[in-house]
N, C-alpha and C positions, 0 to 999 in steps of 0.2 A: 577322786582320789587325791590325798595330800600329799605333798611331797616330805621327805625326811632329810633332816640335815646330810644324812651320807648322800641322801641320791644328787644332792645340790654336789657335795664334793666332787661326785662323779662327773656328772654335768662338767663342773669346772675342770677337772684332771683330763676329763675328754675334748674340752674346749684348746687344751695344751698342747693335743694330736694323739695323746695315747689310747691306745683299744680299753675299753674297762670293762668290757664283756671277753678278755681270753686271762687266762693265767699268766700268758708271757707277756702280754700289754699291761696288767697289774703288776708284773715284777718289773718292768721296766719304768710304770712309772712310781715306783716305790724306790726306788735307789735315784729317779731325780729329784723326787721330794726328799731326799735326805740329803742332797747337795747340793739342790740349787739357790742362789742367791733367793733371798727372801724378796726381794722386789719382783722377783718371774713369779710371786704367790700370789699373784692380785690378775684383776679382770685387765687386758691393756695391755699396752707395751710398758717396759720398764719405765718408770719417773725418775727415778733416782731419788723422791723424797723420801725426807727420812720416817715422817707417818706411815707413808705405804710400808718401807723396808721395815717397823716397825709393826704392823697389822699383819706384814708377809708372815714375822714369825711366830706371831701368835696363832698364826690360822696353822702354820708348820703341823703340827701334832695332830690337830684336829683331820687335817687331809691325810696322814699318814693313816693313822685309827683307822679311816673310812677303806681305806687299800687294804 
C-alpha cells in the first residue's frame, strides 16, 4: 500500500502530539496549524533558519487541506 501525501501530513500533525484519528484532535490541531510559527512546520526542533521558516509556510496550506 502507498502512502498519499495527506497520510504523510497526518503522520507529521501526529508526530506534533495531536490525535488525527478523533474530531477533537483534528480541530485542535487545525487552529495550531493556522497559528503556529512556520518554523514548528518542519521535522525537528525549531532552527530559526529562514529556509525552514520559509518551507514551513509553504507546507502551511497543504497540512491544513489534509485536516
Amino acid at each position: 500500500m502507498q502512502n498519499t501525501q495527506r497520510d504523510i501530513n497526518l503522520t507529521f500533525i501526529s508526530s506534533k502530539g495531536f490525535d488525527v484519528y478523533t474530531t477533537e484532535g483534528l480541530n485542535k490541531a487545525l487552529q495550531w496549524l493556522k497559528t503556529a510559527d512556520a518554523d514548528n512546520l518542519m521535522y525537528g526542533e525549531p532552527s530559526g533558519d529562514e529556509f525552514d521558516i520559509m518551507v514551513g509556510e509553504m507546507r502551511r496550506p497543504a497540512l491544513i487541506e489534509s485536516v
